[in-house]
N, C-alpha and C positions, 0 to 999 in steps of 0.2 A: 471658458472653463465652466462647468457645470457645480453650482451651488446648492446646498441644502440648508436651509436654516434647521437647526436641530436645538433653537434655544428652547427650553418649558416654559410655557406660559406661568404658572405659577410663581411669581417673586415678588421681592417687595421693592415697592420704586419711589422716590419723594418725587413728586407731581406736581407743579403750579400749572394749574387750569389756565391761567393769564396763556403762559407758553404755546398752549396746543392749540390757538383760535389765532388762523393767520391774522397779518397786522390789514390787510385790503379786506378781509370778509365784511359782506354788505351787515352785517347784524354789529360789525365796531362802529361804523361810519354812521347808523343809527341808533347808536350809543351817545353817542358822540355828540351827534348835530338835534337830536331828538330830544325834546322835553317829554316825559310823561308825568310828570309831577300835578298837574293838569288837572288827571284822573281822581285826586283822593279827593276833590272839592267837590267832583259834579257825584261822586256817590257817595257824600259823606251819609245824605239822606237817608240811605238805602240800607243802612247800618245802623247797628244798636251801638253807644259808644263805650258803653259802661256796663254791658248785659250779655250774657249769652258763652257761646263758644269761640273761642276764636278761629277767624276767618283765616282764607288763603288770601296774602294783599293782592287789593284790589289792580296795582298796576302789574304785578307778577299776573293776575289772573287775565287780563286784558293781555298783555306779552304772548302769553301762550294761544291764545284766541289768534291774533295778527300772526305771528307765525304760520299758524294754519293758511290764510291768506295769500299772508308773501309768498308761499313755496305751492300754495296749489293742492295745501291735505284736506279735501274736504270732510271724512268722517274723523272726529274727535278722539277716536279709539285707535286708531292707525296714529296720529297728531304724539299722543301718549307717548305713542310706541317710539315715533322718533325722537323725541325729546328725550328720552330714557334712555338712547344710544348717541347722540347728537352730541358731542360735547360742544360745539359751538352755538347749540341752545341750550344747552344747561348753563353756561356762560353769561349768554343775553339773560336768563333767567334771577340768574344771579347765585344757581343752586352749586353743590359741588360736585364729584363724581361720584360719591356714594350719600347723597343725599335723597331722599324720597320722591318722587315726582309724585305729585296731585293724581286721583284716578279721572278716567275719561266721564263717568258719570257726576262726579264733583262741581268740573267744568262745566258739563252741560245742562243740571241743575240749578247754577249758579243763575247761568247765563237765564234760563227758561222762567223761573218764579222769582229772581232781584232784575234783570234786567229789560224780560219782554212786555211791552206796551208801555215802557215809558220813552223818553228822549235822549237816551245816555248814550244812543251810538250815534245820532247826529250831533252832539256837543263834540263826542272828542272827533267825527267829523272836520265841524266847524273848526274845532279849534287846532286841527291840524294844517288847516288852511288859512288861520291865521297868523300861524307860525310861519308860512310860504310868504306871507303877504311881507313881514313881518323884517325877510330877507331879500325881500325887492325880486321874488320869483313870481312872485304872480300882478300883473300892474291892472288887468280888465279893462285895456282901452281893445281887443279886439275879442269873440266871445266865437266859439264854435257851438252847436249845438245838432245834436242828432240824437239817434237813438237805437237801442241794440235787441235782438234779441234773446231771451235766455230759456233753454227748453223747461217746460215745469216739471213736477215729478209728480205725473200724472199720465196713466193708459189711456191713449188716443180714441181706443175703443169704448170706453167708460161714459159716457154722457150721456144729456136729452135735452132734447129739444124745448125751448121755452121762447116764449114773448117777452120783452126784458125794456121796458122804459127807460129811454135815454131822453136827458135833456136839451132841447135844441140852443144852437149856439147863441154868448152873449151879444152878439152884433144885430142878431137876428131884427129888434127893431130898428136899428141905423140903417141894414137894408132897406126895410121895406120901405122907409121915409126915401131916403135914393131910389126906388123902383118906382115910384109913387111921381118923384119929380121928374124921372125922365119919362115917365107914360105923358104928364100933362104938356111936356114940354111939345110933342106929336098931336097935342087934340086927343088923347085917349084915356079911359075913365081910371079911375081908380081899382084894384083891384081889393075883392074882401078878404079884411085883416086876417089873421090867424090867432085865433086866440088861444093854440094851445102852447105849454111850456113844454109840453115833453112830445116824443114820437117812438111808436112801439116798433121794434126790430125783433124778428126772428134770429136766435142765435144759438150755439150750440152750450151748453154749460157742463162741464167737467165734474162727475159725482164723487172724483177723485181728491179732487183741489178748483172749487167752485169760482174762486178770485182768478186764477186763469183764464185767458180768452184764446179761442181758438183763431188762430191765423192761418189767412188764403190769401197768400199776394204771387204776384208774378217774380220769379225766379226767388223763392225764399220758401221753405220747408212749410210741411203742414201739421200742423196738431197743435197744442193748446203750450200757449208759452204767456213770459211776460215780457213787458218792454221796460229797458231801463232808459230813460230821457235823460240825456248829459249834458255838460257845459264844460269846455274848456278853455282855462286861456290858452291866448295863443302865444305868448313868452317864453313860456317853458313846458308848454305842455302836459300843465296840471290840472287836475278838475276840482274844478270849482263850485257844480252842485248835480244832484243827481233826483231822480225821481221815478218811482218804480212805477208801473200801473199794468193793467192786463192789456193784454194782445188786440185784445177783439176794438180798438178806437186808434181812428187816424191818426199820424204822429202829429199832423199839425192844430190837432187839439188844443195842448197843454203847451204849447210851444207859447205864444205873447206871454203866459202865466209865469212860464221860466224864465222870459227875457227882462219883465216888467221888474220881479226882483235883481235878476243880476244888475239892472240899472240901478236900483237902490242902493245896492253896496257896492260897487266897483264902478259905478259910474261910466258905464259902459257907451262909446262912440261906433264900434261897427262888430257888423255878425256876418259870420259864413254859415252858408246853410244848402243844403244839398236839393232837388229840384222836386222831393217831397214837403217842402214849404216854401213852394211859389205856390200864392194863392191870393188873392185878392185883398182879404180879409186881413191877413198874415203882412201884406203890403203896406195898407192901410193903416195896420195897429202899430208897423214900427218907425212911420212917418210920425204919428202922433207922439210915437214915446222919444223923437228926436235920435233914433237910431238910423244910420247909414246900414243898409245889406248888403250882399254880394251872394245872391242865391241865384243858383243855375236856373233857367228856365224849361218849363216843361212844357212839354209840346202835346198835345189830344193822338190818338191814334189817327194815321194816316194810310188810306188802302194803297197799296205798291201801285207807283206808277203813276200816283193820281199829285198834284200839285197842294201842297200845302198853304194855312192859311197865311204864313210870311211873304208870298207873291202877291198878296192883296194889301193895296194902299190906304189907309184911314185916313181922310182928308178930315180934320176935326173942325174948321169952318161950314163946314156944308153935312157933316155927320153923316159922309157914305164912306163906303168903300169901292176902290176904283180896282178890276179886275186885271191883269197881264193884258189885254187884248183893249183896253184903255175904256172899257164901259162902267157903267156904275153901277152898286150893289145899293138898294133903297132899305129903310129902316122898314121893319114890316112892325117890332113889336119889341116888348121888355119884358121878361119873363120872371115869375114871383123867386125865382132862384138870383134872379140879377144878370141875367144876360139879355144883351139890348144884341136883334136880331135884324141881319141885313141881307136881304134875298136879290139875286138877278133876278133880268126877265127873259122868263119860259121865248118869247119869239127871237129874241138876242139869243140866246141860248143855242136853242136850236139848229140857228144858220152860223154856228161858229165855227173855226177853222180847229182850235186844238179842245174842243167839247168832251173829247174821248180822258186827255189828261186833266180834266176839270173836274166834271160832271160826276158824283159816285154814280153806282150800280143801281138802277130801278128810279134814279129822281131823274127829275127832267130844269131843275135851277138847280144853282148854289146858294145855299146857305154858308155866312158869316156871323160868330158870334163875338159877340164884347160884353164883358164884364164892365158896368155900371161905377167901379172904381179899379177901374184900366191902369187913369194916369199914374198910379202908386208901382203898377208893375214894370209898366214904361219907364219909371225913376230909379228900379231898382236894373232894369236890363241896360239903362244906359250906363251906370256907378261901373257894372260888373262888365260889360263889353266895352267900353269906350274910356276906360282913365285905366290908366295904370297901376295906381292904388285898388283898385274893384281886381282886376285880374291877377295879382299879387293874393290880394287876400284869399279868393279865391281857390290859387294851386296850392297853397298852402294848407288848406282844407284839410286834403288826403296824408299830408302830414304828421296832423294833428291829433284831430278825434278818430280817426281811422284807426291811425296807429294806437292810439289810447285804447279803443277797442281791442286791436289783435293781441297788444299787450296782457290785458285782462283775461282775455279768453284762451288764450294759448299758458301763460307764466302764473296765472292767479283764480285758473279752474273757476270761470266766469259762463263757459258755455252752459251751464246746467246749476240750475235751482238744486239748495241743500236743501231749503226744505219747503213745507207748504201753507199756503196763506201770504195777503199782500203785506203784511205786517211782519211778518218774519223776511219775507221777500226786502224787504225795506231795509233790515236790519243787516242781511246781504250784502246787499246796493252799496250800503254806506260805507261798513266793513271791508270791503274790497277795494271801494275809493279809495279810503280814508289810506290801504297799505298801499295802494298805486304809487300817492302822492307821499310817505314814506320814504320810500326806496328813493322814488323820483328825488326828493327834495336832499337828502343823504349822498344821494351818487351826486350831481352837481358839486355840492358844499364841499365832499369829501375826495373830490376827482376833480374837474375841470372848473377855473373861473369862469365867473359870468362872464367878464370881459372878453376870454377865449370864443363862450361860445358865440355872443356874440357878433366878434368875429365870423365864427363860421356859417353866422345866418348873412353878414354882410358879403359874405367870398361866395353864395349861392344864389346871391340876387336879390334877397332880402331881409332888410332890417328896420326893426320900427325904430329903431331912433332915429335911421334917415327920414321915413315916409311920414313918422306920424309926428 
């Protein structure tokens, strides 16, 4: 049968706001399980105590800020508008149905000349994450780390070209002392030191948003973005720290810098790490820091067809490499990069039977190269291929930070920079974590036991309380 509602809007109703905010809405359960009490300490500073006009409270003003986050509003003025219709953020807020909401430029005032360039979004960061700690969701005996990127808000078209001095890495004399011992170790001289700190690279710089770096990788967009470097654990799938920087530097820059502190405070025993930090240096730095890896390995470009360097044996007694066809590769040299280099010989070559699947295009030997501190990458392909612990941690990866990412970028309007500059970018970064692990830590506490989930890591094949 065919209904019409004919009731008139205009009437009077007694209303408790409690009533109209279902009892599951994610903004009760971080009511709930959330302190922000937190907040009036780290800005008492920031306030006059005894002076002035009064303010909007500071954790009402943060509230509205994290909203914007959790649901994905990135313009402030849009944020208003829903708060203003939301009765379930009017609720979290604390306001009532005909109470005033804050205007969009109040907010963003606020937030621009009391909050920008100081530390107050990584405190209530930090301290959202030790609220996680706090409930035994975040434990740091296993660490994810990678890195994402976020489009700038910046025309691709907009730049110029510059020379731009970057400083060469801190390992750099641990190398050359290594390149140095393996040249003597062959009869061959020393090569001359380097004595510069930095090295000048051509690069494109954005007139738009200058802290941007333009990014060229293979299967990943082009134009000026930044990268956010993340850490997650791996328990519950909360992040544990984050670090913006621009596009234009390899990920596995900053990478020992992130790990070295996650060891300081979580005490961290092993990391997954994707086959953009297999690297020698990166091997090296997390043997010293008494960290166990589990990073994919990365293989050099190989032309079709042609035999890769895995069919060649490294006999490390006699320091060759022994070819498929059982001959030997001799060490010819050590290179100021650190690769220790082992050539066939041109007449062996020559009269070989599978020469065609060896040999590239226009050489007439094979070249083999090794990295100078190998045994570190050798340590981490054995962990991750050969125990079962290494390959656990491993598939578990894509679980993790992956998902952390899609999360963010798909539910928390992470694919694109609000605004511009690495300092507001920072301010971003953290803000968005800080709601990730929110919701994160709320839906757990407020929906399934640990001991459930648990369970459902042990019914999937794994669980650190069995392995670790």
């Amino acid at each position: 049968m065919l209904t019409k509602n004919n009731e008139n809007q205009p009437k009077v109703e007694l209303v408790l706001i409690e009533n109209l905010v279902k009892k599951d809405h994610i903004l009760r359960r971080i009511d709930e399980h959330i302190d922000f009490n937190f907040i009036y300490d780290i800005v008492e500073d920031k306030y006059c105590l005894d002076n002035g006009r009064p303010s909007i409270d500071p954790v009402v003003l943060f509230k509205i800020i994290l909203i914007g986050y959790l649901f994905g509003i990135r313009s402030e003025r849009r944020l208003i508008e829903e708060i203003h219709h939301n009765v379930a953020y009017r609720w979290f807020l604390g306001y009532g149905l005909e109470d005033k909401i804050p205007d969009a430029s109040t907010i963003s005032q606020n937030r621009r000349r009391r909050f920008t360039g100081t530390d107050i979004f990584e405190k209530i960061f930090d301290n959202i994450v030790e609220q996680a700690i706090k409930h035994k969701l975040i434990t740091g005996k296993v660490m994810y780390v990678d890195s994402t990127h976020i489009k700038a808000n910046a025309n691709i078209g907009k730049f110029t070209n510059e020379q731009v001095e970057v400083a060469l890495p801190e390992y750099i004399d641990e190398l050359e002392k290594a390149v140095t011992g393996a040249r003597e170790v062959h009869g061959q001289r020393e090569l001359k030191k380097n004595k510069k700190t930095t090295e000048v690279k051509n690069r494109k710089v954005s007139t738009t948003d200058p802290d941007s770096g333009y990014m060229f990788r293979d299967k990943k967009p082009k134009g000026f973005f930044y990268l956010n470097h993340m850490a997650v654990d791996g328990e519950n799938n909360l992040i544990a720290s984050v670090l913006p920087t621009t596009a234009a530097i390899n990920d596995a820059v900053p990478f020992l810098g992130i790990v070295e502190r996650l060891k300081e405070k979580y005490k961290v025993k092993y990391v997954g790490a994707d086959a953009g930090y297999y690297t020698a240096a990166i091997a090296k730095g997390l043997k010293e820091l008494g960290i166990t890896a589990s990073i994919a390995k990365r293989l050099g470009p190989k032309p079709k067809g042609k035999m890769s360097k895995l069919n060649f044996v490294y006999i490390e007694e006699h320091d060759i490499y022994i070819c498929p066809q059982g001959n030997s590769l001799n060490y010819k040299t050590t290179t100021r990069e650190g690769y220790k280099e082992y050539r066939s010989q041109k007449n062996i070559c020559k009269e070989c039977s599978i020469r065609e699947k060896c040999i590239y295009d226009k050489q007439t030997i094979r070249t083999i190269r090794r990295h100078v501190w190998q045994e570190y990458l050798t340590e981490i392909d054995r962990f991750k291929e050969k125990t079962e612990l290494g390959k656990r941690i491993y598939k578990r990866r894509k679980e993790t930070i992956e998902r952390a990412f899609a999360d963010l970028k798909e539910l928390h309007g992470f694919r694109y920079a609000r605004f511009r500059g690495i300092e507001k970018m920072k301010e971003q970064c953290l803000l968005t974590a800080a709601a990730y692990n929110i919701k994160k830590i709320a839906t757990i506490l407020g929906g399934y036991s640990h001991d459930f989930i648990c369970f459902c890591w042990n019914f999937n094949g794994f669980s650190y309380f069995n392995v670790f």
